[in-house]
C-alpha positions in Angstrom: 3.8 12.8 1.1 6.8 10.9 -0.3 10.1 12.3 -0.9 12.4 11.9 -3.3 15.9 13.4 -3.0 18.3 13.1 -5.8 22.0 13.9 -5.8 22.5 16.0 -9.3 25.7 14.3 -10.3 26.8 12.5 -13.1 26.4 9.1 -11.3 22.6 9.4 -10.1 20.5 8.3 -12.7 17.7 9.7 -13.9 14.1 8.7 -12.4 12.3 6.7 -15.1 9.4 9.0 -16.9 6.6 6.6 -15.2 7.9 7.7 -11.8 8.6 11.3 -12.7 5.4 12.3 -13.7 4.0 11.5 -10.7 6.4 13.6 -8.3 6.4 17.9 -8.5 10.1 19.2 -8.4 10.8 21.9 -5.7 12.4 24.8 -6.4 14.2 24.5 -3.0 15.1 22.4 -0.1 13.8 23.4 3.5 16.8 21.3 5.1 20.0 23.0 4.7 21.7 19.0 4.5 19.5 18.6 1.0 20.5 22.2 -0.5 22.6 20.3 -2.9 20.4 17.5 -3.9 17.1 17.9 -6.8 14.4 17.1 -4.6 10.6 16.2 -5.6 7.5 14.9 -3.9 3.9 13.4 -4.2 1.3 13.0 -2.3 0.5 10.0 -0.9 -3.1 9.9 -2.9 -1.3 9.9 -6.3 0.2 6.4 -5.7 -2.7 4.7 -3.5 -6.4 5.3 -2.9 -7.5 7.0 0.5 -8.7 3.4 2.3 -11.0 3.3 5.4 -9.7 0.6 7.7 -12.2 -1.6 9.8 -13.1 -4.3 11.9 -13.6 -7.7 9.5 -17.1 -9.1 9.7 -18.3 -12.2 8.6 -20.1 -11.3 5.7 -17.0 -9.6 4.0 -15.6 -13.5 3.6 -17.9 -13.2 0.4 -15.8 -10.4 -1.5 -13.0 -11.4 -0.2 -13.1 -15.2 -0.8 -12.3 -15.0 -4.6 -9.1 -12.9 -3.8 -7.6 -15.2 -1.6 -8.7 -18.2 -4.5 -7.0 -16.7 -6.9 -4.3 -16.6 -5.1 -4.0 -20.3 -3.6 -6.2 -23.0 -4.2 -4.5 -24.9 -1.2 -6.7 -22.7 1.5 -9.7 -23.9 0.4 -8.6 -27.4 -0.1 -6.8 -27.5 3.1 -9.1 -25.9 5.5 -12.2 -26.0 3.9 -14.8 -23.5 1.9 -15.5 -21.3 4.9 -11.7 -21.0 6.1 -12.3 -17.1 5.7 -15.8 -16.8 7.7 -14.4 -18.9 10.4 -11.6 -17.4 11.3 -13.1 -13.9 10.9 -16.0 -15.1 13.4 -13.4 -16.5 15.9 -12.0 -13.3 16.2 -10.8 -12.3 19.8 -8.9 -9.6 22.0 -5.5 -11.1 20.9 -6.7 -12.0 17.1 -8.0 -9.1 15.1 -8.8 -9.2 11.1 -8.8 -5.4 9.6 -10.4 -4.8 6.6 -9.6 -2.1 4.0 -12.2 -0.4 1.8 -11.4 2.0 -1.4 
């Protein structure tokens, strides 16, 4: 969950509707240092997907080719087309490459 702990003074301002509706106000603060303060969470889900985190393998260069493209063209022109296979397959005890899936 994230927290969000306000101070209800004059000088806090207030959270921006966007961010509001996403958090639930409590009624009450279970630490006695936050009694004075509005407090409101939201689950972590709200804001991000659940992800399932993996080894890379050499075949996930192809989806994820086109993201790193869009981001720099200077990969590709400075290490080649298969940058992203290569340095997935040359993966070793001391370099790892994770993958997240939605």
């Amino acid at each position: 969950h994230l927290i969000l702990a306000r101070q209800p003074d004059k000088r806090s301002p207030e959270a921006p509707p966007e961010l509001a509706e996403l958090f639930d106000v409590l009624e009450s603060s279970p630490e006695p240092l936050l009694a004075n303060s509005d407090l409101a969470y939201c689950p972590r889900t709200r804001l991000t997907p659940t992800l399932s985190v993996r080894g890379a393998c050499v075949e996930d260069s192809d989806d994820l080719l086109p993201i790193f493209q869009s981001q720099s063209e200077v990969l590709a022109e400075h290490f080649g087309d298969f940058f992203l296979a290569e340095i997935i397959e040359n993966a070793d005890e001391n370099n790892k490459q994770l993958v997240a899936v939605v």
